[in-house]
C-alpha positions in Angstrom: 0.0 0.0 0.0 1.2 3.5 -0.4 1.2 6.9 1.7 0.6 10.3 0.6 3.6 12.0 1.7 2.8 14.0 4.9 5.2 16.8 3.9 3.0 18.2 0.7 1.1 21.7 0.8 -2.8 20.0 0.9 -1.7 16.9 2.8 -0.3 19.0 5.7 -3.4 21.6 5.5 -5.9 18.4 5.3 -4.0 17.0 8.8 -3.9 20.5 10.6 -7.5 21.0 9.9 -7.8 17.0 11.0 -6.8 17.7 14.2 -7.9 21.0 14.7 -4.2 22.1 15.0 -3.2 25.6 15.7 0.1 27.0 15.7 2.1 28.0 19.1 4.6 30.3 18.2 5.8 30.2 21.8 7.4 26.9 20.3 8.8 28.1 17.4 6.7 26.0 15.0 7.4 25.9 11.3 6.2 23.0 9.2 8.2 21.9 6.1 5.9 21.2 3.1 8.5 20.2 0.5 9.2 16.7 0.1 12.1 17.1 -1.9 14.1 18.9 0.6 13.1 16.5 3.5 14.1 14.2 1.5 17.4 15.9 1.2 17.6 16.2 4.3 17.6 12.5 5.5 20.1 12.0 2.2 22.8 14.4 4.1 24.0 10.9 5.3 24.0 7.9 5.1 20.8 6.4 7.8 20.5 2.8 6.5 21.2 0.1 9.9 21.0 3.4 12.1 19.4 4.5 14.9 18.3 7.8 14.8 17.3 10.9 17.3 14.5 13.2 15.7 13.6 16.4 18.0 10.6 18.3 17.4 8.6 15.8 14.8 5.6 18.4 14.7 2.9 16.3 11.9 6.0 13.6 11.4 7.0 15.2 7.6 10.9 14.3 7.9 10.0 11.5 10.6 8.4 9.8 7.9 11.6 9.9 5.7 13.7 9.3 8.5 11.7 6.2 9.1 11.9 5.0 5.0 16.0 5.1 5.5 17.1 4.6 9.3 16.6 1.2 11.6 14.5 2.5 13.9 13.5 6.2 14.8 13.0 7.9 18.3 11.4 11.3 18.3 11.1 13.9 21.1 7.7 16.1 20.7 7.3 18.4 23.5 3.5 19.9 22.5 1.3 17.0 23.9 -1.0 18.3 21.1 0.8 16.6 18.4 1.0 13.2 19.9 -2.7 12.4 18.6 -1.8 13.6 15.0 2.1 11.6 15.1 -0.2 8.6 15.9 -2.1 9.0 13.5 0.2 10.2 10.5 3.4 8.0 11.6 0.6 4.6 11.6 2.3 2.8 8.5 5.6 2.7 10.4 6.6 0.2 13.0 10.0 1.5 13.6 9.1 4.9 14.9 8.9 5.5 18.8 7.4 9.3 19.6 8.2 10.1 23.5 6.3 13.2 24.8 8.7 14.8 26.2 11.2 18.0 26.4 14.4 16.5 25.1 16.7 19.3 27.3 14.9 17.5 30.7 15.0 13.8 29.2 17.7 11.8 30.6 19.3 11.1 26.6 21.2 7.9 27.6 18.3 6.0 29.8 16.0 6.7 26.7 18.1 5.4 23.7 18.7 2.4 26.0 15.4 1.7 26.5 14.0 2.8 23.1 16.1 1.1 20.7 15.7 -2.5 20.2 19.8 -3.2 19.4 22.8 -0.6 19.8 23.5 0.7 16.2 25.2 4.0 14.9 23.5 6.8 16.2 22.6 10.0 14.3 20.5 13.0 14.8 18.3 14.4 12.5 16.2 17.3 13.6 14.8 20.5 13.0 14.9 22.4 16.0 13.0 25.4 16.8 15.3 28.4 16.1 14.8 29.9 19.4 16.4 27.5 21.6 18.6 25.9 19.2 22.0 26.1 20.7 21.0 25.0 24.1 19.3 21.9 22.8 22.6 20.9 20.5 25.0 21.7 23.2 22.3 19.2 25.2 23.2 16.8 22.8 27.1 17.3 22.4 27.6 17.2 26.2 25.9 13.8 26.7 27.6 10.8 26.9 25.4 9.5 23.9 28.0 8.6 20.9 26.4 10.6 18.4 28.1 10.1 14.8 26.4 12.9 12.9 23.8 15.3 13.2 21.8 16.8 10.5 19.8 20.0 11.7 18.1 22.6 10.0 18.4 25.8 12.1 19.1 29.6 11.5 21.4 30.2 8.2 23.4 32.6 10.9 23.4 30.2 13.8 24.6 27.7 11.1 27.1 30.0 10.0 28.2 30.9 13.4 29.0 27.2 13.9 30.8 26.5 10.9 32.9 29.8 11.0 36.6 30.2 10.7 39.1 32.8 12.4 39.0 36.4 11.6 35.0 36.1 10.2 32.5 37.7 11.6 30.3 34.8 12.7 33.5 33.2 14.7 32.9 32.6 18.0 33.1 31.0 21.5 30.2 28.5 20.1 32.2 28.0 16.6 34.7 26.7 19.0 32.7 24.5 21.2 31.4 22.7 18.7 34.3 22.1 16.2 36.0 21.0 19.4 34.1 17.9 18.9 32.6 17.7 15.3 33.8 18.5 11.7 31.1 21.4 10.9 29.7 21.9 7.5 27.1 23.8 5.6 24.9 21.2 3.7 22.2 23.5 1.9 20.0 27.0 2.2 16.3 26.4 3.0 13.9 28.8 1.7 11.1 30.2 3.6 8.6 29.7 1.3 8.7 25.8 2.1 7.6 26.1 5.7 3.7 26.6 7.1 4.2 29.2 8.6 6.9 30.6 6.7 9.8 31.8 9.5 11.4 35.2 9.5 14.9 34.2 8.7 16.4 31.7 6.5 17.7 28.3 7.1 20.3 26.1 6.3 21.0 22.3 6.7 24.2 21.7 9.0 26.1 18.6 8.9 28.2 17.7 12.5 30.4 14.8 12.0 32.0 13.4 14.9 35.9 13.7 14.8 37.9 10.6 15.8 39.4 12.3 18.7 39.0 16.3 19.5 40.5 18.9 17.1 43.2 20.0 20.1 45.0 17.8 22.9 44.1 20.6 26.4 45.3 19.4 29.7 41.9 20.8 30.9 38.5 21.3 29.1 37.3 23.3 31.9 39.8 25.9 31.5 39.9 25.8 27.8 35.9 26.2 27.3 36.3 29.4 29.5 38.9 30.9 28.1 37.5 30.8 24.6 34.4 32.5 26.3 36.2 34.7 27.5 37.7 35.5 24.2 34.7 37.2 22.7 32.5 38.0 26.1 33.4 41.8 24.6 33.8 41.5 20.5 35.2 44.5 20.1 37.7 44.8 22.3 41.4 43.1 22.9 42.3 39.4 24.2 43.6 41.8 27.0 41.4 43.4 28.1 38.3 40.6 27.7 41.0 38.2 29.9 41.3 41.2 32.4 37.1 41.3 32.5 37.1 37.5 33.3 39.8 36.6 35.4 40.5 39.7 37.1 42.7 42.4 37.3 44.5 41.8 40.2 48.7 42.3 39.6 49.3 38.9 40.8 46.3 38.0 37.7 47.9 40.5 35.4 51.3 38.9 36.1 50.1 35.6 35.3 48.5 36.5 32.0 51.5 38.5 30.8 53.6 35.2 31.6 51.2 32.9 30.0 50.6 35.0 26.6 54.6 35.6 26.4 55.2 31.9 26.5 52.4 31.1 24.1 53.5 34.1 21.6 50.3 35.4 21.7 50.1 39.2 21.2 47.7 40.8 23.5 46.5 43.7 21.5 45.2 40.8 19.4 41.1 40.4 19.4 39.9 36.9 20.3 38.4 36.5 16.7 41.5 36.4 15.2 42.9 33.2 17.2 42.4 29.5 15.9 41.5 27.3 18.2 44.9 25.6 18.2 46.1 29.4 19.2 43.4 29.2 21.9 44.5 25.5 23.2 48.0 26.4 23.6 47.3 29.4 25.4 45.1 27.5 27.8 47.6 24.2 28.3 50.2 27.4 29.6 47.9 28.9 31.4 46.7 25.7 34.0 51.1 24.8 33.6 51.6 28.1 35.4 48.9 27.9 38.0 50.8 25.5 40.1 53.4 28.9 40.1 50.5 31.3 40.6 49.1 29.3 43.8 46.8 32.1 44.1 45.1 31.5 41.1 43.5 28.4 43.0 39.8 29.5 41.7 41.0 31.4 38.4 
């Protein structure tokens, strides 16, 4: 037997006025009515024997793709509203699990462990709702899930924040963060006309690959996370003076800094944008090597 896709104009229309379905903008709902591009999306890579991590389902449009390619499927909808309509639209598929649930309180590893029926490669494809997107993909990163990719469609600038390189506009503490971990890529543009409603912004398709071993050997990811915060906590102005604005400005601080930026021939006047993060690694591995000489820098 086959399906109507969910994903076209009149099929979506025909299930929202099914349902009764109204929009909550509070949730940052956009439903994608393009079944090519869905179906771009789940060809970003390669799902077949995978397990995959949906978030935000909405009527199930890419769900049902992801579902045509992956193993099994496990999707996190947070509006209890669209449980009903999943049920009833994501029927025809056997391999599809829909937990109503917020995925930033769901404890990720006691869920895939009880969800999936075997361990397989793990992938995420999502598209998250703009407003809360970083939070929900640092969510991700940080748990001790082994995620191999993750597709998601999010905000062309969040996406290009991400995938940004030094001395560009868009690099940042959370270009670092990420590429830390994952080789970042731009897959495609989304245009706003394919979404119900259409979105303010525009949208891209970005592609995290999971790196073999992280991009920079730190003695301490604590320290190194924080000081490439405090590279850019004020854009505009020096590595100086944002390192002065975090740490402190105590001399004994001051004196440590001076020694630590000498010794990683980093010049101060220098702007944090303009420092790879192999530039930014080094300066942190000298930095926790001369607090045991700095003993009150303890807390720094």
């Amino acid at each position: 037997m086959t399906y109507k896709e969910i994903a076209s104009p009149s099929r979506t229309r025909e299930i929202l006025q099914k349902h009764g379905f109204t929009f909550k903008k509070s949730l940052g709902q956009n439903f994608l009515t393009e079944p090519n591009i869905l179906r771009n999306i789940a060809d970003v890579v390669d799902l077949k024997n995978s397990n995959v991590i949906e978030i935000g389902p909405g009527i199930g449009a890419l769900t049902e793709h992801l579902a045509k390619n992956a193993a099994e499927v496990l999707a996190f909808e947070i509006d209890s509203r669209l449980i009903p309509v999943l049920q009833d639209t994501l029927s025809p598929y056997e391999n599809v699990t829909v937990v109503n649930q917020d995925v930033l309180k769901a404890n990720l590893t006691e869920v895939v462990a009880t969800t999936f029926g075997q361990p397989r490669p793990l992938k995420v494809v999502a598209n998250l709702p703009y407003y809360i997107t970083s939070p929900i993909l640092m969510h991700l990163i940080e748990s001790s899930l082994e995620i191999q990719d993750l597709v998601i469609m999010m905000q062309k600038e969040v996406a290009d924040r991400i995938s940004a390189v030094p001395s560009t506009k868009a690099y940042g503490s959370l270009s670092i963060a990420i590429q830390y971990f994952y080789e970042a890529r731009v897959a495609f543009i989304v245009p706003k006309t394919v979404f119900t409603p259409q979105p303010n912004v525009e949208s891209a398709i970005l592609h995290l690959h999971k790196r073999e071993k992280p991009l920079v050997d730190v003695l301490d990811d604590e320290a190194f996370f924080k000081l490439t915060r405090a590279g850019f906590v004020l854009r505009r102005k020096t590595l100086w003076n944002n390192l002065l604005h975090v740490y402190g400005k105590t001399e004994s601080i001051k004196a440590w800094l001076t020694e630590a930026l000498e010794k990683s021939e980093i010049d101060p006047k220098r702007r944090g944008e303009t420092l790879s993060i192999e530039e930014f690694a080094k300066l942190s591995n000298t930095m926790v090597e001369l607090r045991g000489k700095h003993e009150f820098l303890s807390e720094a």
